[in-house]
C-alpha positions in Angstrom: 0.0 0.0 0.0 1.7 3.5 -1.0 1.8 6.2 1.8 -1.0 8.4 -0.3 -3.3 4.8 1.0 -2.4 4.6 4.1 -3.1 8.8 4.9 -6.8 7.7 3.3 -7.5 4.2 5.6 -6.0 6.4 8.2 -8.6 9.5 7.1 -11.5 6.6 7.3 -10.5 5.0 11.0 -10.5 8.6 12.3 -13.4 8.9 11.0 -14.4 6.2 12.9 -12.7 6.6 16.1 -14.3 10.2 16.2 -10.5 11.8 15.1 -10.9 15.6 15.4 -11.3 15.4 18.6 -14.8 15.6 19.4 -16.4 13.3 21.7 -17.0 9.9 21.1 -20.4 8.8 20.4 -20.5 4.9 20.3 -23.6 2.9 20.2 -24.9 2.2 23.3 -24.9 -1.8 24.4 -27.6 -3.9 24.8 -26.5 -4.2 28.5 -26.0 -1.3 31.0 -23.3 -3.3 32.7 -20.2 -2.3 31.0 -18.1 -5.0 32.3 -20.5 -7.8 31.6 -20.2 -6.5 28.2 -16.4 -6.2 28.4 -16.2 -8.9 25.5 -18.5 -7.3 22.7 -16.5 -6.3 19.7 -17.5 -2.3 19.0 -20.3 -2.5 15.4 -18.9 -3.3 12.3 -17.0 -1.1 9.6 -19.7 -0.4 7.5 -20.1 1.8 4.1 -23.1 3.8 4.4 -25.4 5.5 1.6 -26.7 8.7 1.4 -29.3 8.3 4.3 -28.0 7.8 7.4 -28.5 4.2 9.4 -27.3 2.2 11.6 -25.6 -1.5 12.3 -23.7 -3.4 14.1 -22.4 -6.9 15.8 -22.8 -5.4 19.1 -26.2 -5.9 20.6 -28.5 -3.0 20.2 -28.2 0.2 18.5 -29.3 4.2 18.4 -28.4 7.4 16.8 -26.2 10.0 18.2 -25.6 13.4 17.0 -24.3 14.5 14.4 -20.7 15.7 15.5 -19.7 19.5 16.8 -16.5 19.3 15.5 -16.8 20.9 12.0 -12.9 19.5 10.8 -14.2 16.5 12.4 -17.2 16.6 10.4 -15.3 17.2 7.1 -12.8 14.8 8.0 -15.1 12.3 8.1 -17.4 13.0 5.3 -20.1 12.9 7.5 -21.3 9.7 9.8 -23.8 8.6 12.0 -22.1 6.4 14.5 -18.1 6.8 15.9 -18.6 2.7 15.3 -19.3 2.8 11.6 -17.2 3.7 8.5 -18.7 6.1 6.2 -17.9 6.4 2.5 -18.4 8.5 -0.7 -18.2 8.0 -3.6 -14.7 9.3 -3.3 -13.0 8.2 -0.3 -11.9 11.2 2.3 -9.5 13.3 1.7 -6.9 15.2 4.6 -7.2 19.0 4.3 -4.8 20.3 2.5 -3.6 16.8 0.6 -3.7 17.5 -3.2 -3.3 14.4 -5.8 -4.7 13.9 -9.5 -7.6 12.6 -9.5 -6.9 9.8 -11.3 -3.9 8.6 -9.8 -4.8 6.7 -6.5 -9.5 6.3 -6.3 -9.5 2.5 -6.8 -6.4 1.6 -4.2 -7.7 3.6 -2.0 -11.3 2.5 -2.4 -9.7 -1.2 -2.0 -8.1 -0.1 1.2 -10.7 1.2 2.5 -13.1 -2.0 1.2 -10.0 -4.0 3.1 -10.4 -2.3 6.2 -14.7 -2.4 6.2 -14.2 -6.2 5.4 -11.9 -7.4 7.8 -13.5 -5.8 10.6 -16.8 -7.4 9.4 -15.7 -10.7 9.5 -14.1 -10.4 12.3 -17.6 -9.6 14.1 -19.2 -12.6 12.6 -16.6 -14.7 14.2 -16.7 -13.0 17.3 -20.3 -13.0 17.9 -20.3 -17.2 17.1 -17.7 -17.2 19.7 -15.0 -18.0 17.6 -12.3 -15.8 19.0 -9.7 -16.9 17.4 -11.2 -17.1 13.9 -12.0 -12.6 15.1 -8.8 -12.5 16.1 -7.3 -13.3 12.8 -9.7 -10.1 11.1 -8.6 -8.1 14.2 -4.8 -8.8 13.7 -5.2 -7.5 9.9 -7.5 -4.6 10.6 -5.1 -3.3 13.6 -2.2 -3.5 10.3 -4.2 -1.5 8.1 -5.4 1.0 10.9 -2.7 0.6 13.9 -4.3 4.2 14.9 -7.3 3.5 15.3 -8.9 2.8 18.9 -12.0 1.0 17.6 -9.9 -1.5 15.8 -7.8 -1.9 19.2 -11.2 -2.7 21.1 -12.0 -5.1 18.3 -9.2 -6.9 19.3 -8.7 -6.3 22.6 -12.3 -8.3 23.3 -11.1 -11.6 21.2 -7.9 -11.5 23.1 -10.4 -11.2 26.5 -12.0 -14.1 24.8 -9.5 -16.5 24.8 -8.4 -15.2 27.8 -5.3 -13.5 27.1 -6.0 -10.9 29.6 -2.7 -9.0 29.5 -2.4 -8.8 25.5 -6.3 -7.4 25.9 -5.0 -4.7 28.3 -2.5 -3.4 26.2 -4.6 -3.1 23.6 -7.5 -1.3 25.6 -4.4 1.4 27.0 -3.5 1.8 23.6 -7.3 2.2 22.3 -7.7 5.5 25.1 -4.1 6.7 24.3 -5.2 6.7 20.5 -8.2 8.5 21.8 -8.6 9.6 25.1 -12.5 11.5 24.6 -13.5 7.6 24.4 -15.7 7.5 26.7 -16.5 3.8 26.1 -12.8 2.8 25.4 -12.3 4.1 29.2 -15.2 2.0 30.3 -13.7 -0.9 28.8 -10.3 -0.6 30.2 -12.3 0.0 33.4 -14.2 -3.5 33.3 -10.9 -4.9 32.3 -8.8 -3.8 35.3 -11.9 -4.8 37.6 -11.2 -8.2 36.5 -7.8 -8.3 36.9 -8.1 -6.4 40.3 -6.6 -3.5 40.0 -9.0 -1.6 41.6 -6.9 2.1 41.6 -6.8 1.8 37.8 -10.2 0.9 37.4 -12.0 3.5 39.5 -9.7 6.2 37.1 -11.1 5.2 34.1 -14.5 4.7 35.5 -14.4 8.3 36.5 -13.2 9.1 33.2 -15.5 7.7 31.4 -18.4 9.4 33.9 -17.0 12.6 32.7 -17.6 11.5 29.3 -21.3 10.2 29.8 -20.3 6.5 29.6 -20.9 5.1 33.1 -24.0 4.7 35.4 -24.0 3.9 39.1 -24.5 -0.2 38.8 -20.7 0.0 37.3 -19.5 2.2 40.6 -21.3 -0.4 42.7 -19.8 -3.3 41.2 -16.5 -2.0 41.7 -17.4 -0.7 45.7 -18.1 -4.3 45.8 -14.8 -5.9 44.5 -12.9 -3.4 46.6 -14.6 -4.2 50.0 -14.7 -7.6 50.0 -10.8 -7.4 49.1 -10.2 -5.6 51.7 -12.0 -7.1 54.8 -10.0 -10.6 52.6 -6.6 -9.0 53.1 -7.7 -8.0 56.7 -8.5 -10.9 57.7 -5.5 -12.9 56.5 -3.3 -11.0 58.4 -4.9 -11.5 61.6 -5.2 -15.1 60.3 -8.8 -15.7 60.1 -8.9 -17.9 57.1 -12.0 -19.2 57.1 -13.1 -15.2 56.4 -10.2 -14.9 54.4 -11.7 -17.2 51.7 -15.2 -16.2 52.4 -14.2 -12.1 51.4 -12.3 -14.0 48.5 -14.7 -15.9 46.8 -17.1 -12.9 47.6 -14.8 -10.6 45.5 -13.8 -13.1 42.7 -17.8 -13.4 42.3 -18.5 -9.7 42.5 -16.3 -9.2 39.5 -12.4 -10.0 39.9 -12.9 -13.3 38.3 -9.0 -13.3 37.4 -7.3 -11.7 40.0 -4.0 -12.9 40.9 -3.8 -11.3 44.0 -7.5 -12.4 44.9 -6.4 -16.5 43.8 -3.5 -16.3 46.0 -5.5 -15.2 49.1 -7.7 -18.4 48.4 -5.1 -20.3 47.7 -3.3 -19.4 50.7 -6.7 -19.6 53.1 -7.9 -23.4 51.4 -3.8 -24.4 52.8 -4.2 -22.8 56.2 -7.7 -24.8 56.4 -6.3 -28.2 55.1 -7.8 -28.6 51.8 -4.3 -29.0 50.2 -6.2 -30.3 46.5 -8.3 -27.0 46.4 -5.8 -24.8 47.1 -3.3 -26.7 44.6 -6.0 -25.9 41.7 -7.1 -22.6 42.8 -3.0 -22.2 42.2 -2.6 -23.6 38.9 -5.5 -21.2 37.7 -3.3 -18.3 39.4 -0.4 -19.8 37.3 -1.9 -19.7 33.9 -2.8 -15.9 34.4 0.0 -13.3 33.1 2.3 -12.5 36.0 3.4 -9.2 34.0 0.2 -7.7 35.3 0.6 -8.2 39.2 3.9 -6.0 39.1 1.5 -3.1 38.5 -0.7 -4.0 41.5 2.4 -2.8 44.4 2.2 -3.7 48.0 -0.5 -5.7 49.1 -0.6 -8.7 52.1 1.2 -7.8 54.9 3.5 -5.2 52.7 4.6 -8.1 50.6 4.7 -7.2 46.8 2.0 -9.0 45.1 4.3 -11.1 43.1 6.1 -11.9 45.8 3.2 -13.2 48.0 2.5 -15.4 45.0 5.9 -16.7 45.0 5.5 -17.1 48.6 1.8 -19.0 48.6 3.4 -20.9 45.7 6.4 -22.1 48.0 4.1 -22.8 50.8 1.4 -25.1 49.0 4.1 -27.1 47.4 5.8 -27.4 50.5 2.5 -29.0 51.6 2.2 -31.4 48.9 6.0 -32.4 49.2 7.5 -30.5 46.2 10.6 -29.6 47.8 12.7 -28.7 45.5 10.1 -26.3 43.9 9.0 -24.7 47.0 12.6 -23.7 47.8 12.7 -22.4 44.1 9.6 -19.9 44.5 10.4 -18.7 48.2 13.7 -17.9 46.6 11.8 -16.0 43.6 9.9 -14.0 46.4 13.2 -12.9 48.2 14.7 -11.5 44.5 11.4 -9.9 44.2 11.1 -8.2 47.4 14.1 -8.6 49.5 13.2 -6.4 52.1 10.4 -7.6 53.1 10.9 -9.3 56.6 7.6 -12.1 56.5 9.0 -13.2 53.0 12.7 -13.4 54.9 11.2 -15.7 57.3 9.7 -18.2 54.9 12.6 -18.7 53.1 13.8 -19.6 56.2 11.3 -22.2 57.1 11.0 -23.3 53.8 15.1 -24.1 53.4 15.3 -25.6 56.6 12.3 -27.8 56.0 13.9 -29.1 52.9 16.6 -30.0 54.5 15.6 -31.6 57.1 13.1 -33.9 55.0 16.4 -34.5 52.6 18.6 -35.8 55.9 15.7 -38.0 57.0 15.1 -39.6 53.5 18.9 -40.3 53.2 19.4 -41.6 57.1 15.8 -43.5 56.3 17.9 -45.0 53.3 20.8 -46.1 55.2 18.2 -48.0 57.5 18.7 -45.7 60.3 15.4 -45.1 61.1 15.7 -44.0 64.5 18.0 -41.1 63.5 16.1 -40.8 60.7 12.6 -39.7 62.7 14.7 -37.2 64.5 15.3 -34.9 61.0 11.7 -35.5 60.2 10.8 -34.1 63.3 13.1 -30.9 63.4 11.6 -30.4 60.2 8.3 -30.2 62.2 9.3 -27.7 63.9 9.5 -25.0 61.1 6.4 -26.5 60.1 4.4 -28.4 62.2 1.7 -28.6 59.6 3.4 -30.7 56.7 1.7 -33.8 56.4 4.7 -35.6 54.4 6.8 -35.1 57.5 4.2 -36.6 59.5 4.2 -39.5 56.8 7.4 -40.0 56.5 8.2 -40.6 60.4 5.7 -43.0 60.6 7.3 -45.0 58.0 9.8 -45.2 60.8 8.2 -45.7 63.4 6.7 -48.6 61.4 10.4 -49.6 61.3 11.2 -49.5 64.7 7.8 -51.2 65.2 6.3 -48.7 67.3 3.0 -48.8 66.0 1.2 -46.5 68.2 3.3 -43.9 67.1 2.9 -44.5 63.6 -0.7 -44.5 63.6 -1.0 -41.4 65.4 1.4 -39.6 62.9 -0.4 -40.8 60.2 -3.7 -39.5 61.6 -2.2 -36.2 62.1 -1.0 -36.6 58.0 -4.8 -37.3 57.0 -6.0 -34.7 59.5 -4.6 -32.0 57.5 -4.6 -34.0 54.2 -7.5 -36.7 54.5 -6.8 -38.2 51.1 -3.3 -38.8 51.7 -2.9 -42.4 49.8 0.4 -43.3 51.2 -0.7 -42.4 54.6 -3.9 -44.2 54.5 -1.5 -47.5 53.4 0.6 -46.9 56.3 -1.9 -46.5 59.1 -4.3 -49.5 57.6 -0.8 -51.8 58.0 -0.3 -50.5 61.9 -3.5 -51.4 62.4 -3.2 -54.9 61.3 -0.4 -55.0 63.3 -2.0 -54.1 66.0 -4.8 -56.5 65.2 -7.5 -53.8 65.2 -9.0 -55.2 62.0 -12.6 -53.4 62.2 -10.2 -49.9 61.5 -8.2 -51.6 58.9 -11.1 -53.3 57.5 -12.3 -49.7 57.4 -8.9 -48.4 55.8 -8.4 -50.9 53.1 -12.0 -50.4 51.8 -11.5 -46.9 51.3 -8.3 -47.6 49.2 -9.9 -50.4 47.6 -12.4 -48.1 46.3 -9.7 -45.3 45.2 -7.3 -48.4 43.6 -9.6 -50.5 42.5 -7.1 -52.1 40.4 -4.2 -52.9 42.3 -3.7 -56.5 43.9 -2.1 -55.6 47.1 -4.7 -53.3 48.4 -7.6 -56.1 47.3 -5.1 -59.2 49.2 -4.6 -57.2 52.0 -8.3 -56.0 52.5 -9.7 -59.7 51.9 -7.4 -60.7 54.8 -8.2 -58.4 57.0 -12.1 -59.0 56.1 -10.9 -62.6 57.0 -9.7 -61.8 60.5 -12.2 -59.5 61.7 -14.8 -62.5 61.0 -12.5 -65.0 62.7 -12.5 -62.5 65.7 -16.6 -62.8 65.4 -17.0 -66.4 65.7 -18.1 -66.7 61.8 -17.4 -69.3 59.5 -14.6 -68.3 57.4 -13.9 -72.3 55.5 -15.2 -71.0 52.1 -13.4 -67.6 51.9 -11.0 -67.9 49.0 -9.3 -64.2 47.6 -8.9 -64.1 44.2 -11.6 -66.7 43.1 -13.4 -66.7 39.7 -17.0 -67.4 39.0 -17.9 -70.4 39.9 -20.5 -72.2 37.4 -23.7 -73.8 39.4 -25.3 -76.4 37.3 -27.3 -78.3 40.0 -29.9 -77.2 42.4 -28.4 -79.1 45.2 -24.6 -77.5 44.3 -26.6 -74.3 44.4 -28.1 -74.8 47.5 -24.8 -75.3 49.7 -22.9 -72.3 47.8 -25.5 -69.9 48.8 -26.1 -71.8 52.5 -22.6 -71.1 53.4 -21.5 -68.3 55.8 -20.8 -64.9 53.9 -22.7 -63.2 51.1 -23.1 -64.7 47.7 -24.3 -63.1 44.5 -25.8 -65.6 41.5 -25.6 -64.2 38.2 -28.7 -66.2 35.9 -27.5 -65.3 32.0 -27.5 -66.8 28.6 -24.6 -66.7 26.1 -27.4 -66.0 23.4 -28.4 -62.7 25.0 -27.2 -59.5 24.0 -27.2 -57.9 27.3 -25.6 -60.9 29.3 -22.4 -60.5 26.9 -22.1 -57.0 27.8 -22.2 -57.5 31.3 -20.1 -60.4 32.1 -17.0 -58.4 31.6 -18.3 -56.1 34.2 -19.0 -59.7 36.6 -16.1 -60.6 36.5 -14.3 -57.3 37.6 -16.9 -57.5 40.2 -15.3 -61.0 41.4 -11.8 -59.7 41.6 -12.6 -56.2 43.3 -14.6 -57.9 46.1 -13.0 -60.9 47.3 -14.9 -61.4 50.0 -17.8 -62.1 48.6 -18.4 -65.7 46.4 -20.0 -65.2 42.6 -22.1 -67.8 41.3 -22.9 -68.2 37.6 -26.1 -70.3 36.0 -26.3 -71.1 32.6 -30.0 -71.0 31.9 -29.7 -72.9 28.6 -27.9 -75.4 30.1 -29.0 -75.8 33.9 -33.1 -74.9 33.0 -34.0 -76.8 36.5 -31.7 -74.3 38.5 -33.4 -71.6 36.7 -36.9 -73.0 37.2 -36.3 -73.8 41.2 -35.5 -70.1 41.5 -38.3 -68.8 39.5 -36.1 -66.8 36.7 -37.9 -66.3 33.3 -35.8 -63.2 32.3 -31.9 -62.8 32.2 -29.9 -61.0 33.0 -31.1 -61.8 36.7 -28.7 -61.5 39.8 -29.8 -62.3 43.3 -27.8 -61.8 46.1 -28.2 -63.8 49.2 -26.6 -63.3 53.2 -26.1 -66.3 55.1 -28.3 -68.4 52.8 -31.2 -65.7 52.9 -31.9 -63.9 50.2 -31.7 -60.1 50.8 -31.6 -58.7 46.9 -32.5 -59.6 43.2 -32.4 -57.3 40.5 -33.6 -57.6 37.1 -31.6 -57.0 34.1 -30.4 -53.8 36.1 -27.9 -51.4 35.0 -24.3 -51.6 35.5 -24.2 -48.5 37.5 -26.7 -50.4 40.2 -25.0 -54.0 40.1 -21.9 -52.1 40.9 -23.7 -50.1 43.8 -25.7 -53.1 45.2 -22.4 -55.4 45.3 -20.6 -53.1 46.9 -22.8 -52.0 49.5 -23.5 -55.6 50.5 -19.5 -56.5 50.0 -19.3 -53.8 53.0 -22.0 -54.8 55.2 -20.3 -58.1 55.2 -17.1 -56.6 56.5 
């Protein structure tokens, strides 16, 4: 495009930005909450005939008036909307710009053309919610117009979109440097910095745009909300009321601040301090997939900390929780060299170092089979942090060593108390208590693992042993308890009769190789049989054994009954797999 275009596509986005000067008269939105409508691209770049109308991909339209600006006016060739592009037959021409007429009218029609298309495209895209696909129009109407600030909005709401909230920023600065009488550009950087938290920012371009006629009170409110409920958050984190922490939290992110990295880290940091290690792990990894470049804007927050930094430092503390070392060290260092005056972020470096290395000692002394010495670094690394739930797992492994089961159990309750799905701690407390023969609790234990691994052979062996003990201990029959057992076929009435007589729960699964629906659910039997040991499956053929079928009234398979010391307490009737799997397993623990 020669320079003589690019002063005309430069002529018609000024025209559409409102260049001149004058105020900005967008179309109003279909909402009157600006930051709900923070994502609606501004109307489409649209050539207009002689009478004046109006269109666009954002929701709702009106007239404004017609512009005071005279140069403006002229500039523009006349328009009815900021958000439109208005064309001549002759495309506009800068005062004082002189060329032949017949030099440059169909380039710079095509320009222009260019410019209107694009943009258009881009707002189909964008109203299917294909922000990537707008993006692509956005990128090339931004080339052929970099000045002008309704292009920039364009883009900056696909890049909102897809939630690229920092590249959306820039672009919504640059729309209200371009043009600074925009009173909606300044509402949109508003809503923009309300979600990101910056709350300062926000309430300045709120204002602005209030001086420009684009705000009403339910904006103000929104963001008296967000900043109150932040607030009373970071109050009552630092006098370490966490439960109100995360209440003022949440509160906030609903109100508005939906991606807040400050307001994340404050949850993240309150779900730690209140044992829910897996929430505040995710509510982390969303923190982490937001643009840290913004938080260096947002200054001292926490407890004086830099924003950043108190990231770092929640960062260091949750995967000091969840036994990432190595990574914990690496973010409370990150904190320091972010704020290295800063004396809380001082002290947990500290603790974080010396926790690490006192878990590192005890896993190398544990290694060398010195497990006595071995719980003493565990437990100096308890004293930095006496919340760690790995410590606490890791000493009972020796006390299990050192067979002091007592001790381990109670270390391992204090692991699940703070991390109550702890795997390896559940393991280690349901083998102290077979050790200490208290087989109703490690019944209790190995179920719960069964359930998590329902796969792994260890967990099912050890749970159908201890099911085994705990009945001994009760005086029960435990002769026909086999682990590991397949389906056993019945083909006699009287071989059926002593299976299902015997101590124990059975389960007798009636099918027919011919039927559909029995050769879908056999697989699913067969699991069953090897995920619940304890209980004894029974197959009948009803095409081969008919009199077994007939003595227990089946006419329809697939039919499973289920029977408790040789009473019948269930039958179900070609039932789904979702309730065979609930009804065995309910009756697999009531055996227990």
């Amino acid at each position: 495009m020669s320079e003589a275009d690019r002063i005309r596509v430069r002529a018609a986005a000024l025209a559409l930005d409102g260049g001149g000067g004058g105020a900005v008269r967008d179309k109003p939105d279909a909402k009157a909450d600006v930051f709900a409508d923070l994502g609606s691209p501004v109307s489409p770049l649209r050539a207009r005939a002689s009478v004046a109308t109006s269109s666009s991909s954002s929701s709702g339209s009106a007239k404004s008036p017609a512009p005071s600006n005279a140069g403006a006016l002229a500039l523009a060739g006349g328009r009815s909307h900021s958000g439109e592009l208005t064309a001549e037959s002759t495309p506009p021409r800068l005062p004082g710009h002189r060329r032949s007429p017949a030099t440059f009218p169909a380039a710079s029609s095509a320009s222009n053309g260019s410019l209107q298309d694009v943009t258009r495209l881009g707002n189909e895209w964008y109203k299917k919610g294909k922000h990537a696909e707008a993006l692509r129009h956005y990128d090339r109407a931004v080339a052929l117009c970099p000045e002008s600030a309704a292009c920039r909005g364009n883009r900056a709401a696909a890049l909102a979109g897809l939630g690229r909230l920092a590249d959306a920023l820039r672009d919504c600065e640059e729309a209200v440097r371009l043009d600074p009488a925009n009173g909606r550009a300044h509402s949109r950087l508003a809503g923009l910095c309300l979600r990101l938290g910056m709350i300062s920012k926000a309430r300045r371009h709120l204002t602005q745009a209030g001086h420009l006629h684009q705000s009403d009170p339910s904006e103000w409110e929104k963001l008296q909300e967000v900043e109150m409920h932040q607030g009373r958050s970071i109050d009552a984190r630092k006098v370490g009321d966490w439960k109100s922490a995360l209440r003022e939290a949440d509160a906030a992110i609903a109100a508005g601040a939906d991606s807040s990295r400050l307001l994340l880290a404050i949850r993240s940091e309150a779900l730690l301090r209140l044992h829910k290690l897996e929430e505040a792990d995710s509510t982390l990894a969303s923190l982490l997939k937001l643009d840290s470049v913004l938080l260096y804007r947002m200054g001292a927050n926490p407890s004086g900390m830099l924003a950043e930094s108190y990231v770092s430092i929640v960062r260091a503390q949750v995967d000091m929780a969840l036994g990432r070392f190595d990574a914990a060290v690496e973010a409370a260092d990150n904190a320091r060299f972010i704020d290295p005056g800063n004396a809380e972020v001082g002290m947990i470096l500290n603790n974080v170092k010396l926790v690490a290395k006192a878990r590192a000692q005890g896993n190398e002394l544990y290694k060398a089979a010195k497990f006595s010495d071995a719980s003493i670094a565990y437990s100096e690394g308890l004293k930095y942090e006496p919340s760690n739930p790995v410590l606490y797992c890791n000493r009972a492994a020796c006390w299990g060593k050192l067979e002091r089961w007592e001790k381990a159990v109670d270390d391992c309750n204090e692991a699940l108390r703070i991390q109550p799905n702890y795997t390896k701690a559940l393991l280690r407390r349901a083998s102290s208590y077979a050790k200490l023969e208290r087989w109703a609790d490690c019944v209790r234990d190995y179920e719960v693992l069964h359930k998590e691994l329902p796969a792994d052979t260890e967990v099912a062996e050890a749970l159908f042993h201890a099911q085994v003990a705990l009945k001994t201990t009760r005086g029960e029959d435990v002769s026909n308890m086999k682990f590991g057992g397949e389906v056993e076929m019945v083909t006699s009435v009287e071989q059926l009769r002593a299976a299902i007589g015997s101590p124990g729960v059975s389960v007798v699964y009636f099918m027919s190789i011919m039927n559909q629906q029995c050769t879908l659910i056999t697989p699913s039997v067969n699991s069953l049989c090897s995920e619940c040991p304890s209980l004894n499956f029974l197959k009948v053929n009803v095409e081969d054994s008919p009199m077994v079928a007939k003595a227990e009234n089946v006419r329809i398979v697939p039919t499973f009954k289920i029977y408790k010391d040789g009473v019948k307490v269930k039958e179900m009737i070609c039932p789904s797999l979702h309730v065979l799997r609930y009804s065995v397993r309910h009756y697999a623990v009531s055996s227990s």
